[in-house]
C-alpha positions as CSV (number, residue, x, y, z in Angstrom):
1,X,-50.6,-18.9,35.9
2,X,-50.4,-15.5,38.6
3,X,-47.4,-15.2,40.8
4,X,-48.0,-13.3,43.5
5,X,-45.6,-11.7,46.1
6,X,-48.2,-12.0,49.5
7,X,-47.2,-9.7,52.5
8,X,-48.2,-10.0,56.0
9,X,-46.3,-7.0,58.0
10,X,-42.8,-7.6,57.6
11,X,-43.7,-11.4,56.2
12,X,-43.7,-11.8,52.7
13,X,-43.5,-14.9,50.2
14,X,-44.1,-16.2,46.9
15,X,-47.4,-18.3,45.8
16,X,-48.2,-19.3,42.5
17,X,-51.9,-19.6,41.6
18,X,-53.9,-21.8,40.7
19,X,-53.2,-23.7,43.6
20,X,-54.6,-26.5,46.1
21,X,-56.7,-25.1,49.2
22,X,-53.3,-26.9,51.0
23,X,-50.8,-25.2,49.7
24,X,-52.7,-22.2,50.4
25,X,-53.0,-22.8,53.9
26,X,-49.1,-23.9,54.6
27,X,-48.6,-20.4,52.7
28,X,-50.3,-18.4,54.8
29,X,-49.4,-19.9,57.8
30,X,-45.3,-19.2,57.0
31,X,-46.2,-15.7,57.1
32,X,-48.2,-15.8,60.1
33,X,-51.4,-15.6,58.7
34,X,-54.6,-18.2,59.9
35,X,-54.4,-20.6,57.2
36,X,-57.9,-21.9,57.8
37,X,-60.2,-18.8,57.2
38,X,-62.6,-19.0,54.8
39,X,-61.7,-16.0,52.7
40,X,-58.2,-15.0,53.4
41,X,-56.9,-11.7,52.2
42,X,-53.4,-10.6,51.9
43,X,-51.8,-7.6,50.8
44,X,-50.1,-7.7,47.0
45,X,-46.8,-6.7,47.2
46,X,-45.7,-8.1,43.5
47,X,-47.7,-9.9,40.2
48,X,-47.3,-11.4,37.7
49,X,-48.4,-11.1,34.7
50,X,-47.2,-7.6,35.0
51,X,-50.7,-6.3,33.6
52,X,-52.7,-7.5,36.8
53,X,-50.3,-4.6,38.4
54,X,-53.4,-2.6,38.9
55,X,-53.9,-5.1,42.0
56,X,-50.5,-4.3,43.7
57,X,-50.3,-2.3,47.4
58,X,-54.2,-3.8,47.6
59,X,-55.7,-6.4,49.7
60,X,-56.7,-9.2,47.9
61,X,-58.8,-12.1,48.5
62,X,-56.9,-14.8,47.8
63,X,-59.6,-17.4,46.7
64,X,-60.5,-15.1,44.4
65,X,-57.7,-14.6,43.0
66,X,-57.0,-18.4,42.8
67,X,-60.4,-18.5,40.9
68,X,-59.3,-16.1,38.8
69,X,-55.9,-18.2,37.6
70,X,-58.4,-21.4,37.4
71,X,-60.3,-19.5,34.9
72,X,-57.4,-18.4,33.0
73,X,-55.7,-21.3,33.1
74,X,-58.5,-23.4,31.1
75,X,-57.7,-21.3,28.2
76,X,-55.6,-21.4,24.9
77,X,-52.9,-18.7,24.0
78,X,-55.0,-16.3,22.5
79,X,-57.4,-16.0,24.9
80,X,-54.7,-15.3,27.4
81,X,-53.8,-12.9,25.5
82,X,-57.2,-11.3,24.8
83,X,-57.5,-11.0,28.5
84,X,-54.4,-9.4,29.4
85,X,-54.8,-7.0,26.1
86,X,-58.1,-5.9,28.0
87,X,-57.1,-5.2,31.4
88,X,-53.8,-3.5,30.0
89,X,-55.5,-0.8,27.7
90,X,-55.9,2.1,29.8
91,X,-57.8,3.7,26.3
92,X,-60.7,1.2,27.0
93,X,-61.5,3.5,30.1
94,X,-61.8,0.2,32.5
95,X,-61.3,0.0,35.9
96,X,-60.3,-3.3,37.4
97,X,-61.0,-4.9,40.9
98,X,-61.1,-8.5,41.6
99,X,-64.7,-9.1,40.8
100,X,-64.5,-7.6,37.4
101,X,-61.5,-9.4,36.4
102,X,-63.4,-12.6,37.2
103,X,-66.7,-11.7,35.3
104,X,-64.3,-10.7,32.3
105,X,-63.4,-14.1,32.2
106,X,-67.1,-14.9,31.4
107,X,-67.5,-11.4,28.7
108,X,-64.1,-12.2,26.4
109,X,-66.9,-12.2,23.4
110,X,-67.5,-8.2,24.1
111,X,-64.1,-7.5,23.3
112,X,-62.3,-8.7,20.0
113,X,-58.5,-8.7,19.6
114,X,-56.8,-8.9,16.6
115,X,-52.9,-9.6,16.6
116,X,-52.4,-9.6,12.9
117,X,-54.2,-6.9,10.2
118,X,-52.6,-8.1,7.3
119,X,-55.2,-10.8,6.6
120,X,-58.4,-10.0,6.6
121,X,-59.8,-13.7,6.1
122,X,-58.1,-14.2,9.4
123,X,-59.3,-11.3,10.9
124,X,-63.4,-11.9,10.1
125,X,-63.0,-15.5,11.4
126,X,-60.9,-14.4,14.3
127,X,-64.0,-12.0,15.2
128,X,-67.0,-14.2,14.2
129,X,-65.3,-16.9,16.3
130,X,-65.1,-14.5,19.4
131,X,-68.5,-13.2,18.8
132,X,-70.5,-16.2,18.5
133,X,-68.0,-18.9,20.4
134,X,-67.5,-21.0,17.0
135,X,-68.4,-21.4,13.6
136,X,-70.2,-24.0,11.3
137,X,-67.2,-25.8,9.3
138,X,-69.0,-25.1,6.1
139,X,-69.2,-21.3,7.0
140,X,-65.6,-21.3,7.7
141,X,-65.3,-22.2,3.9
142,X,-67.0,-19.3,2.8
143,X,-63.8,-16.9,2.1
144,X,-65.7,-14.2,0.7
145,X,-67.5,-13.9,3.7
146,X,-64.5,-14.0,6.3
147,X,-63.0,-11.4,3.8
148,X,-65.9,-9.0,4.1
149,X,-66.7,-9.1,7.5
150,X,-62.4,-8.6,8.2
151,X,-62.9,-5.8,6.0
152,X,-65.4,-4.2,7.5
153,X,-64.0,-4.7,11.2
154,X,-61.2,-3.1,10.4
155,X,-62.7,-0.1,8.0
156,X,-64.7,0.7,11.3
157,X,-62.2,2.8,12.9
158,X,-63.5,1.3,16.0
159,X,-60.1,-0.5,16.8
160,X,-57.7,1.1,20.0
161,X,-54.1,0.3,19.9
162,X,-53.0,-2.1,22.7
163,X,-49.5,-4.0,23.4
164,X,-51.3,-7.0,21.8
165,X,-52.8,-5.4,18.9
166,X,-56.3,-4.1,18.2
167,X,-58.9,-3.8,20.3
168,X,-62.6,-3.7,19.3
169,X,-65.9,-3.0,21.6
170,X,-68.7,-5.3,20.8
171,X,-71.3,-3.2,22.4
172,X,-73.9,-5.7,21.2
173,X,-72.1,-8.3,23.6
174,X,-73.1,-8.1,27.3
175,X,-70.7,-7.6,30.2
176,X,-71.9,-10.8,32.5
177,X,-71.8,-9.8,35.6
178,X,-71.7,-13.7,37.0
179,X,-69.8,-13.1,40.2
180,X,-71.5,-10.1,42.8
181,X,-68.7,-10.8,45.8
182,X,-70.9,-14.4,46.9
183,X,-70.6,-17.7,45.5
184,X,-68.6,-18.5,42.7
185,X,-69.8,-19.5,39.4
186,X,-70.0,-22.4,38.7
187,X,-66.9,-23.6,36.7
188,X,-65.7,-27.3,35.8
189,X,-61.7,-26.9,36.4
190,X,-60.2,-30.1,37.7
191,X,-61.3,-33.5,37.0
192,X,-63.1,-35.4,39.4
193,X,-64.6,-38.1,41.3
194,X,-67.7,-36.3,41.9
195,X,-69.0,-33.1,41.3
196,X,-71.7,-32.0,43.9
197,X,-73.7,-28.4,43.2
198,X,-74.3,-27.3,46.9
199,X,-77.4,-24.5,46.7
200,X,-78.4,-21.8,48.9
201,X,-81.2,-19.5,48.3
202,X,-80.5,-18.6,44.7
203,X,-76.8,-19.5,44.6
204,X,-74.9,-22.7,43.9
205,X,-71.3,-23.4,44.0
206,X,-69.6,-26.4,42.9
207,X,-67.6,-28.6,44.4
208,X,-65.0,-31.2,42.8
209,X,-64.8,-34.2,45.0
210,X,-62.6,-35.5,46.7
211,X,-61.1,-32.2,47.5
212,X,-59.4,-30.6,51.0
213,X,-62.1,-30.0,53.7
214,X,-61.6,-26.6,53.8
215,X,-62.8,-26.3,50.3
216,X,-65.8,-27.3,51.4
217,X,-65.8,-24.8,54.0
218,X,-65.4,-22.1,52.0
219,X,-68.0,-23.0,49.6
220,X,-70.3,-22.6,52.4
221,X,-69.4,-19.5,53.5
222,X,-69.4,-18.0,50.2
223,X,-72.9,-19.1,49.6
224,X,-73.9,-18.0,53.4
225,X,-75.2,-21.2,54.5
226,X,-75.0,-21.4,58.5
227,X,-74.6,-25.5,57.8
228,X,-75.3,-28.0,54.9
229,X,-78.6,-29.1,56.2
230,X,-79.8,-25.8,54.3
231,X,-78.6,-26.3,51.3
232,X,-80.0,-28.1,48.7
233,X,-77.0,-30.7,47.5
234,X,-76.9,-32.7,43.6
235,X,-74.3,-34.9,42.4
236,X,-72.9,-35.2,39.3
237,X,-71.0,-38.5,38.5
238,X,-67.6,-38.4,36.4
239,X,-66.6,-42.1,36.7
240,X,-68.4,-44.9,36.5
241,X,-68.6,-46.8,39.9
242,X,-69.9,-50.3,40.5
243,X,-72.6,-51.1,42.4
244,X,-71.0,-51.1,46.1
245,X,-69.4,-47.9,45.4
246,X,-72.9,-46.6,44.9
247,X,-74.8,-48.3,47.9
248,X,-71.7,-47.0,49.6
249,X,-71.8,-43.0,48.1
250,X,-75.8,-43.3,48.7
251,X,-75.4,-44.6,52.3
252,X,-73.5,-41.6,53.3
253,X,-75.6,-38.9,51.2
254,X,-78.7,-40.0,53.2
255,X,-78.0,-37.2,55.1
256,X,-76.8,-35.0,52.7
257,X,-73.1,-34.8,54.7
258,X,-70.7,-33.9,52.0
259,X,-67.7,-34.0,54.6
260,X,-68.2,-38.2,55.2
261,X,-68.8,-38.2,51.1
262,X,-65.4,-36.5,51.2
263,X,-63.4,-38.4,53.6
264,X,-65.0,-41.6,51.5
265,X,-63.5,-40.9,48.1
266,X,-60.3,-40.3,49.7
267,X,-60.1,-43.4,51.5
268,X,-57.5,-45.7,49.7
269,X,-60.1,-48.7,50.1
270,X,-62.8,-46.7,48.2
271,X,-62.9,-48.4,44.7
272,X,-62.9,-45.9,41.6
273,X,-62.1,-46.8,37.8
274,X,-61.2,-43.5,36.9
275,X,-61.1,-43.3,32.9
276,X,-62.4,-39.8,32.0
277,X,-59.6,-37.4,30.8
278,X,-59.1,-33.9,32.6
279,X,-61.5,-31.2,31.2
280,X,-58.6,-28.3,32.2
281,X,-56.0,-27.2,29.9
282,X,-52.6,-26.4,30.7
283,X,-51.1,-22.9,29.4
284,X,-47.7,-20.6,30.1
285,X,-47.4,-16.8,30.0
């Protein structure tokens, strides 16, 4: 969750992100901004967490920054904390805009925290788990081996002090720079009826149907695609649906017009057995 203070000359108001493209708009609106521009910016004039400050007295995009929170807000405690450890530690020599923040979402395995020192089987299993994004059960037996590699984490001086406790550099882990200022990677954070992958030229973006319009909008412009007849469009089911559904889906796909799929799955006559759970996980700072 970010709480941002957005200013528009003497108009200001509070936002929480994530949010809906909706509640976006309304926002922006109340503080006489165009609520339907595909990538609105707005200056910061308060945040929180307080150790995004670095993006205070700046113009921010705002969809970005709402990818940002989707991102974060997919995550369990400790890589919350991991995060903000990072961008707070002015010893790690960083320097954060927008687009870094959101590719550090995607690099959390080059950077190891480590809360607690005192146990050192916690420690290696808290670093092989960063590293490598899970361990086999039966390695996670081996205490010897945890010890050791806690051991020698810690007896490589390598760790800098931050507000959330040690910090180490895994140079061997890359810095994925997944997000250049276009589309957005890719990212499953809501459930839904529908995922469509929208492509253009070598980027994709996807989209969770059924969603606001002006999500779909957006998606577009980020990708700079004039109109969807240029994109190349795939779906990806996450219900089942029966068969009239389907003729009913196909029939307005024929043309590859996400906007009538849109309006479809939000129409209250559309039938949908929605059973799959939400893949997004809830989390407070």
């Amino acid at each position: 969750m970010i709480k941002v203070k957005i200013q528009n000359g003497e108009h200001s108001t509070d936002i929480i992100f994530p949010c809906n493209e909706q509640l976006l708009s309304r926002t922006l609106y109340g503080i006489g901004m165009d609520g339907e521009q595909p990538a609105p910016a707005s200056m910061i004039a308060e945040i929180k967490p307080k150790e995004l400050s670095m993006l205070e007295n700046t113009m921010v995009n705002l969809d970005e920054l709402n990818y940002l929170a989707k991102r974060m807000d997919g995550w369990d405690n400790h890589e919350v904390e991991q995060f903000l450890a990072i961008v707070s530690c002015k010893d790690l020599g960083e320097t954060w805009d927008m687009a870094r923040l959101i590719n550090l979402t995607f690099s959390l395995p080059r950077y190891t925290l480590i809360r607690d020192t005192s146990n050192l089987e916690s420690v290696g299993s808290t670093h092989l788990l960063n590293i490598h994004l899970g361990i086999p059960s039966e390695d996670m037996k081996n205490k010897e081996w945890l010890i050791n590699t806690g051991k020698e984490l810690l007896e490589s001086g390598k760790g800098i002090e931050s507000e959330y406790g040690l910090i180490f550099l895994n140079e061997d882990q890359p810095f994925e720079e997944l997000y250049r200022g276009g589309a957005f990677p890719e990212y499953y954070y809501t459930q839904a009826d529908i995922y469509v992958h929208v492509g253009y030229g070598e980027d994709t973006e996807l989209l969770a149907l059924p969603d606001d319009d002006l999500a779909i909008k957006k998606a577009l412009a980020r990708l700079g695609a004039e109109s969807l007849d240029k994109c190349t469009v795939d779906m990806e089911f996450d219900i089942d649906f029966d068969d009239d559904s389907l003729k009913q889906i196909n029939d307005v796909m024929v043309n590859q017009d996400i906007y009538a799929l849109n309006h479809l799955l939000k129409s209250q006559s559309f039938d949908r057995t929605p059973e799959s759970q939400s893949i997004s996980q809830d989390f407070k700072i």
